[in-house]
KEFI-109322 format. One line per 5 residues: number of its first residue (from 1); for each residue x, y, z of C-alpha. Coordinates in nm, 4 decimals, m for minus. Each point is the difference from the previous one (the first is absolute). Example, Ala and Ser with C-alpha at 12.3 -4.5 7.8 and 13.67 -1.06 7.14 Angstrom:
1 = 1.2300,m0.4500,0.7800; 0.1370,0.3440,m0.0660;
REM end
This chain:
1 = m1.6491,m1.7385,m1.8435; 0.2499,0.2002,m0.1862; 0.1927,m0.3798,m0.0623; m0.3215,m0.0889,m0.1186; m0.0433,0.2618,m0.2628;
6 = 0.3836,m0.0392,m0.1475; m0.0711,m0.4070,m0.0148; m0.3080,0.1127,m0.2085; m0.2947,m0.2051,0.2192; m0.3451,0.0764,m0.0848;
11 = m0.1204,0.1199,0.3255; m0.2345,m0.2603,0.1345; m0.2192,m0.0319,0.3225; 0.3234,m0.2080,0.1169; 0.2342,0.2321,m0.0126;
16 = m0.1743,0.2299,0.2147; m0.0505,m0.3250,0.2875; 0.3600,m0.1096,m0.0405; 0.1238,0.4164,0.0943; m0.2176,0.0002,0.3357;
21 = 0.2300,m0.1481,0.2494; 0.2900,0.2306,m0.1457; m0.2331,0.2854,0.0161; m0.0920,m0.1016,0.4004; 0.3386,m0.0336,0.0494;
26 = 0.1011,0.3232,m0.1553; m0.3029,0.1978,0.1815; 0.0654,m0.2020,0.3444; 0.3803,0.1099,0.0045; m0.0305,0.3561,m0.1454;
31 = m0.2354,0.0512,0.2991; 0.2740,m0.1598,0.2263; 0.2682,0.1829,m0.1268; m0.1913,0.3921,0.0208; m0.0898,m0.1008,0.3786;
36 = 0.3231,m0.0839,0.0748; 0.1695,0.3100,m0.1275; m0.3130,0.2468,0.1274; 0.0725,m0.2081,0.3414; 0.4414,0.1229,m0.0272;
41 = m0.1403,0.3462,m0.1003; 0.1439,m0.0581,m0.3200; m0.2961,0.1327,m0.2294; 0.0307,0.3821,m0.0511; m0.2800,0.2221,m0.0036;
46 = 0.0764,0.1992,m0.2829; m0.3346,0.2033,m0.0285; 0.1000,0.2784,0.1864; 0.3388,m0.0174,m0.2281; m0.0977,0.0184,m0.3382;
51 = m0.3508,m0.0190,m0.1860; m0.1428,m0.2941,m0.1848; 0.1366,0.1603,m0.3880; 0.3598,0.0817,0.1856; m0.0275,m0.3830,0.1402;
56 = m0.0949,m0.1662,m0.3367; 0.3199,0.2628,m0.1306; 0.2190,m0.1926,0.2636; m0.1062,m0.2972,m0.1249; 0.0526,0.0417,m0.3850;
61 = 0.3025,0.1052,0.1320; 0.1684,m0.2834,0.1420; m0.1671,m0.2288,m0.2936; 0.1832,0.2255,m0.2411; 0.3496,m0.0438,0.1927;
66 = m0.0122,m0.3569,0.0382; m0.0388,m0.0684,m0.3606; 0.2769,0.2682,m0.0363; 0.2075,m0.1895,0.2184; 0.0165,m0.3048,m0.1689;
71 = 0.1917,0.1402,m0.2624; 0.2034,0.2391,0.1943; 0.0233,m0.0869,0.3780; 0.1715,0.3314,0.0973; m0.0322,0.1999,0.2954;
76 = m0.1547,m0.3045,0.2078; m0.0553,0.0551,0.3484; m0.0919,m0.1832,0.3434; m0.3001,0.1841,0.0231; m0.2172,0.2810,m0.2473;
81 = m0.1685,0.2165,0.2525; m0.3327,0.1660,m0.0723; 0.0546,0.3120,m0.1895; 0.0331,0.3551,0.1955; m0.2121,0.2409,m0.1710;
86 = 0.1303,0.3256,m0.1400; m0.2577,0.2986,m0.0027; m0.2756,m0.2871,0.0966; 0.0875,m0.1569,m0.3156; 0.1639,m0.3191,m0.0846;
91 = 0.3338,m0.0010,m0.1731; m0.0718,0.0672,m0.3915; 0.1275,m0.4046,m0.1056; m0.3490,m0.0962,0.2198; m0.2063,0.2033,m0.2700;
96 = 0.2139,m0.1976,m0.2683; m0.0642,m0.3322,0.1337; m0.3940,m0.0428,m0.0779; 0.0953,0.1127,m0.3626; 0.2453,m0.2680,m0.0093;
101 = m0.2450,m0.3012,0.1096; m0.3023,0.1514,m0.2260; 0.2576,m0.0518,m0.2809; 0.1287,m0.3191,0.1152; m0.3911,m0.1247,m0.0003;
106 = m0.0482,0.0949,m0.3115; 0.2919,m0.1816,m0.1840; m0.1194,m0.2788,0.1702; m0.3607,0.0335,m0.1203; 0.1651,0.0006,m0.3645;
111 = 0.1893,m0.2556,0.0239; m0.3071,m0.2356,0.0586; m0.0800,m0.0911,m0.3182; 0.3804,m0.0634,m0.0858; 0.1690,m0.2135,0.3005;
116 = m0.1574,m0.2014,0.2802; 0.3513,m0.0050,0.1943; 0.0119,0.3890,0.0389; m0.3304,m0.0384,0.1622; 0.0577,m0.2402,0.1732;
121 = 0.3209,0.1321,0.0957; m0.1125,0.3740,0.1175; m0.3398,m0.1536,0.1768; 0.2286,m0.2425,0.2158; 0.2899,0.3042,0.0560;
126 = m0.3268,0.2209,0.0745; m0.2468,m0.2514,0.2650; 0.2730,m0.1294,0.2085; 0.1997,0.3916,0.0235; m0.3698,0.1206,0.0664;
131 = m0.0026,m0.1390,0.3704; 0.2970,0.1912,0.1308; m0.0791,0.3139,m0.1678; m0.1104,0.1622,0.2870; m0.3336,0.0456,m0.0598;
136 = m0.0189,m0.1239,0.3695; 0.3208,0.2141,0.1237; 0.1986,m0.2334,0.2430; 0.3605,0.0789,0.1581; 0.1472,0.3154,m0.0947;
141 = 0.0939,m0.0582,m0.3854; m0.1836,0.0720,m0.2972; 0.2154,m0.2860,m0.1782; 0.2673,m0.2944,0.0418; 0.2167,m0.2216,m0.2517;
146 = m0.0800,m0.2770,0.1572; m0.3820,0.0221,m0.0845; 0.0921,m0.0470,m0.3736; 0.1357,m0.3099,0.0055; m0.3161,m0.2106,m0.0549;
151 = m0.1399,0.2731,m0.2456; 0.3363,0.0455,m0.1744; m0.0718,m0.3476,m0.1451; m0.3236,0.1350,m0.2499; 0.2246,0.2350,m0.1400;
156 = 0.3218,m0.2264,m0.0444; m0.2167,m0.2128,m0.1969; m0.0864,0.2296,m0.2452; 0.3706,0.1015,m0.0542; 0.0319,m0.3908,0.0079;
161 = m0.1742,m0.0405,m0.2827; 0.0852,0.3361,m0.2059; 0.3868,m0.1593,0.0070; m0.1186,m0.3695,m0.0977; m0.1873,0.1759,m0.2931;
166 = 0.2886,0.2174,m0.0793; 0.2065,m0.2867,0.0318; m0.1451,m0.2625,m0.2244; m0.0917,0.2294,m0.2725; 0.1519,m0.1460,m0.3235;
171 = m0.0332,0.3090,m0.2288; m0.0823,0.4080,0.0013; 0.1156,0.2616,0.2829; m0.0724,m0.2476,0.2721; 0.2564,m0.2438,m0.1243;
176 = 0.2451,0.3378,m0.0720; 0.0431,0.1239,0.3844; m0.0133,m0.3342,0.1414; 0.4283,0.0503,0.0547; m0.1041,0.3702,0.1622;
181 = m0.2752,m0.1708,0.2148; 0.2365,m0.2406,0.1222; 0.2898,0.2734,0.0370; m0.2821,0.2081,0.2120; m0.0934,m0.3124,0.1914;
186 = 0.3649,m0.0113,0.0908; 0.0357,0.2962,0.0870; m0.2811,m0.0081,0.2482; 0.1237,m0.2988,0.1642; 0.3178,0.1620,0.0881;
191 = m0.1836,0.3635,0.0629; m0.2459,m0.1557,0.2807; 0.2605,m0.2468,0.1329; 0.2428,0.2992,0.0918; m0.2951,0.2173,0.1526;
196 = m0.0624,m0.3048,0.2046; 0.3398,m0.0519,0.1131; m0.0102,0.4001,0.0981; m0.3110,m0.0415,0.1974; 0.0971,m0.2565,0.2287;
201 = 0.2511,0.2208,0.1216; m0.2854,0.2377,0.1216; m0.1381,m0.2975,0.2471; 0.3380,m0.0091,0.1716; m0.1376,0.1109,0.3380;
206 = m0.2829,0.2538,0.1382; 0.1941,0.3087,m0.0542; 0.1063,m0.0107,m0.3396; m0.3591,m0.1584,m0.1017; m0.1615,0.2801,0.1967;
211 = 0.2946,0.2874,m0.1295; m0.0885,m0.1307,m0.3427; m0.3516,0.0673,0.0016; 0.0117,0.3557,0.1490; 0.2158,0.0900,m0.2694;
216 = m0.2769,m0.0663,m0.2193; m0.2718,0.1473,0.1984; 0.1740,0.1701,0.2782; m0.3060,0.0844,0.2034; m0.1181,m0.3526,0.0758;
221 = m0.1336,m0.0198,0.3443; 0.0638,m0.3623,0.0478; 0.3528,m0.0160,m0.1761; 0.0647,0.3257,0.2284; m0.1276,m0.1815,0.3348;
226 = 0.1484,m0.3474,m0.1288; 0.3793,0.1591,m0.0609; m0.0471,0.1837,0.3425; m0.0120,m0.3514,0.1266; 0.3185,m0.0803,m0.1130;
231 = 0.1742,0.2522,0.1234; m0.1303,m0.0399,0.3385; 0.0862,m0.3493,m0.0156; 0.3725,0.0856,m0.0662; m0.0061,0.2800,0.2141;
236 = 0.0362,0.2572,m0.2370; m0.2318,0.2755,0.1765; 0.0390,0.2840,m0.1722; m0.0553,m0.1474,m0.3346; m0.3108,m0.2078,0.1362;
241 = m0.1045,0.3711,0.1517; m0.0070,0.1779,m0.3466; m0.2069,m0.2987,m0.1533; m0.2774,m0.0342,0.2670; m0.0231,0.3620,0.0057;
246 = m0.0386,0.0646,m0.3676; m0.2713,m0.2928,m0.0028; m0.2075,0.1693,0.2311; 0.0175,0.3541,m0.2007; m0.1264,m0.2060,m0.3125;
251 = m0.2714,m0.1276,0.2151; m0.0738,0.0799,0.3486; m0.2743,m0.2903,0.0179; 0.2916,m0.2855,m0.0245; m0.0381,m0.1425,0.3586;
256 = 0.2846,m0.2694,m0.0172; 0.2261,0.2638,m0.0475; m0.1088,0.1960,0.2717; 0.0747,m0.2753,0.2328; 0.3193,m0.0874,m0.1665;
261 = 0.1605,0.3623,m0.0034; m0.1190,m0.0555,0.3819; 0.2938,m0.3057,0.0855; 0.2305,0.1812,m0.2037; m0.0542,0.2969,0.2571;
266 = 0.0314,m0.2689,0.2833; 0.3031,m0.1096,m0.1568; 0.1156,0.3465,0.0259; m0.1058,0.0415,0.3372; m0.2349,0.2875,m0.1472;
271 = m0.3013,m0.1364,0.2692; m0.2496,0.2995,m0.0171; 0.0607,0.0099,m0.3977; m0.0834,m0.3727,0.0102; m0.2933,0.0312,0.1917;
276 = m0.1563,0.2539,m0.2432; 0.0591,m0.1964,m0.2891; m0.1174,m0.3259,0.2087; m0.3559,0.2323,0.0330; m0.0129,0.0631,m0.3383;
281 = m0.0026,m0.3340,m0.1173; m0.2080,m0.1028,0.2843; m0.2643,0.3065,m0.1142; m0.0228,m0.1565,m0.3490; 0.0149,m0.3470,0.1247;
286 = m0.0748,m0.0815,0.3526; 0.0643,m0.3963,m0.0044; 0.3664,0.0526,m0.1350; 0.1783,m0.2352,0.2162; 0.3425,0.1636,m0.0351;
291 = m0.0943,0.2801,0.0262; m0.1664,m0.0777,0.3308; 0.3074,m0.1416,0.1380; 0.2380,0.2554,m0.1220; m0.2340,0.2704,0.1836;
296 = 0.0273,m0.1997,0.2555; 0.3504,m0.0953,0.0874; 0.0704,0.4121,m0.1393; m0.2425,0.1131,0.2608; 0.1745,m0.2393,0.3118;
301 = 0.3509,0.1873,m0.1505; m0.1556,0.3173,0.0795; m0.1024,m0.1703,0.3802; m0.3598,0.0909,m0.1130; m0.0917,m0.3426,0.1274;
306 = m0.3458,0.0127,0.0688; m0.0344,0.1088,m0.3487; 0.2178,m0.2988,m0.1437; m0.2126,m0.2498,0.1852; m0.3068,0.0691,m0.1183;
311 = 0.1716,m0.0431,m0.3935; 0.1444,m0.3108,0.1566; m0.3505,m0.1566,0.0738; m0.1479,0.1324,m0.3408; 0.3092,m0.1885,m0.1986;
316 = m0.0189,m0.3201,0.2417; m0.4138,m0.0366,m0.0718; 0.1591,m0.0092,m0.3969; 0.2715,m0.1766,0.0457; m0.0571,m0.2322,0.2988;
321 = 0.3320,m0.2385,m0.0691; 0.2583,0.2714,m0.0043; 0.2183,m0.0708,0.3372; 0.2060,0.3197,m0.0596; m0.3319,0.1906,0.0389;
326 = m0.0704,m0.1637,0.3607; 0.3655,0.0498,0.0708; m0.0165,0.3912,m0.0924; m0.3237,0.0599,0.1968; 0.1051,m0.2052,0.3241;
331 = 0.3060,0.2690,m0.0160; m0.2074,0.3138,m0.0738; m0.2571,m0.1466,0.3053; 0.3044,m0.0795,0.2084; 0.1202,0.3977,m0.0496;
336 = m0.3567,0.0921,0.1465; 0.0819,m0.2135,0.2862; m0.3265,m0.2384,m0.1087; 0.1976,m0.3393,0.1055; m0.2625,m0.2140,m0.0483;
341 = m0.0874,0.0814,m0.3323; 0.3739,0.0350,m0.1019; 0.0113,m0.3892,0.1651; m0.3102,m0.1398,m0.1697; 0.2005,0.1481,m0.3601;
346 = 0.3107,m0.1559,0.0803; m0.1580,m0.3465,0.0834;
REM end
């Protein structure tokens, strides 16, 4: 439609028939797409977070920092959590931000009557950013760089054609900075191209990604949880300790984390410290799978094998293909001297 208006077509009863099937197919897969994150619990409920004004703040917000961030991509990061309030308020740039788009809609009201690419330009930037603003809140970011890349193209259009009209000016200021434009164009070119070249350093593995962004927002529950990963991958205990712990003070409701700081104390050999964590995840989320199994096998540690067995048949009616499982309960069965059963999970 918005194609429509910048080729200039009279709107006609055939434009409207010739948009249906792309309107279908936009409704049909919009519906497809919010099932399938509601179904991976990625859509928040952010109601009990922050009111409707503080939500539409939060979204002026991350409108105002993408177009920001086309001329100065600084400070990127993997992820932009939701904002933690201070005094029940959000941060005082969140009260700038709706000042920022009211003025933004405004220069673009004005410059109606003067240039049909800037609004053409804005509306595009403005419909196609609109879908991942989070009016629907899904995964735990309020924005990404990578949802710009569509949009980004209403907005390099209308610098597109600011430098073609600076550019073929033959008299008057226009034709007077064209060399500056051109120096400033340069300049850009080089400017972004080094910031990229910095950046892909950042992607060089988990830990510096995830290091990276908790220096920028150092209480981020899922950088916290995802770093604590790595260091329990490599071993490194204490450090994996001090991250899963510090996740959990920022917010005891993380389960994941729960269950993770749970095989870390496993690791360690720490099996009554593992089994309270291992409850605590299970108390927020009962189906956790590992956190089923690592209450189990923590429990059979503790030859509290009764226990362990009945978290082995809760994890096995999840997880019905995992052979370990049926190897781990045949053992815990055989310690309780219940051959049979211990033979039927070995076969």
């Amino acid at each position: 439609m918005l194609i429509d208006y910048f080729a200039k077509r009279k709107l006609r009863f055939n434009l409207i028939i010739e948009k249906i099937p792309f309107f279908l197919l936009s409704i049909a897969f919009g519906i497809i797409a919010i099932l399938s994150q509601d179904e991976s619990s990625a859509i928040k409920d952010v109601a009990q977070m922050f009111s409707i004004p503080e939500r539409l703040m939060i979204v002026s917000y991350s409108l105002m920092v993408y177009i920001l961030k086309l001329f100065a991509p600084i400070n990127l990061a993997a992820m932009y959590p939701y904002p933690r309030m201070i005094n029940e308020m959000l941060p005082s740039e969140y009260f700038i931000a709706p000042i920022f788009v009211l003025i933004l809609i405004v220069l673009i009201f004005i410059s109606k009557k003067r240039n049909n690419n800037v609004i053409f330009g804005s509306l595009f930037f403005l419909v196609t950013i609109s879908i991942v603003l989070q009016l629907i809140p899904v995964g735990d970011s309020i924005m990404a760089e990578r949802y710009t890349y569509i949009p980004y193209i209403g907005l390099f259009l209308i610098l597109g054609y600011a430098y073609v009209d600076i550019i073929d000016a033959k008299s008057g200021i226009k034709k007077k900075i064209k060399p500056i434009v051109n120096i400033i164009l340069v300049l850009f070119v080089l400017y972004f191209s080094y910031l990229s070249w910095e950046r892909v350093k950042i992607w060089k593995d988990s830990e510096v990604l995830f290091t990276d962004e908790l220096e920028k927002y150092p209480d981020h529950v899922l950088a916290l949880n995802n770093r604590g990963n790595v260091y329990l991958r490599k071993n490194l205990y204490e450090k994996a300790l001090k991250d899963y712990s510090k996740c959990i003070a920022v917010d005891s409701t993380y389960h994941m984390t729960y269950s993770n700081r749970g095989a870390l104390f496993f690791n360690m050999q720490k099996y009554q410290e593992a089994v309270q964590d291992f409850n605590n995840c299970l108390i927020l989320k009962p189906d956790n799978t590992d956190a089923l199994i690592g209450r189990a096998n923590s429990l059979s540690s503790l030859e509290k094998f009764t226990e362990a067995i009945s978290d082995y048949d809760k994890y096995i009616q999840l997880k019905p293909d995992n052979n370990r499982a049926y190897i781990w309960r045949g053992i815990a069965r055989l310690r309780i001297k219940n051959i049979d059963g211990a033979l039927r999970d070995f076969d």
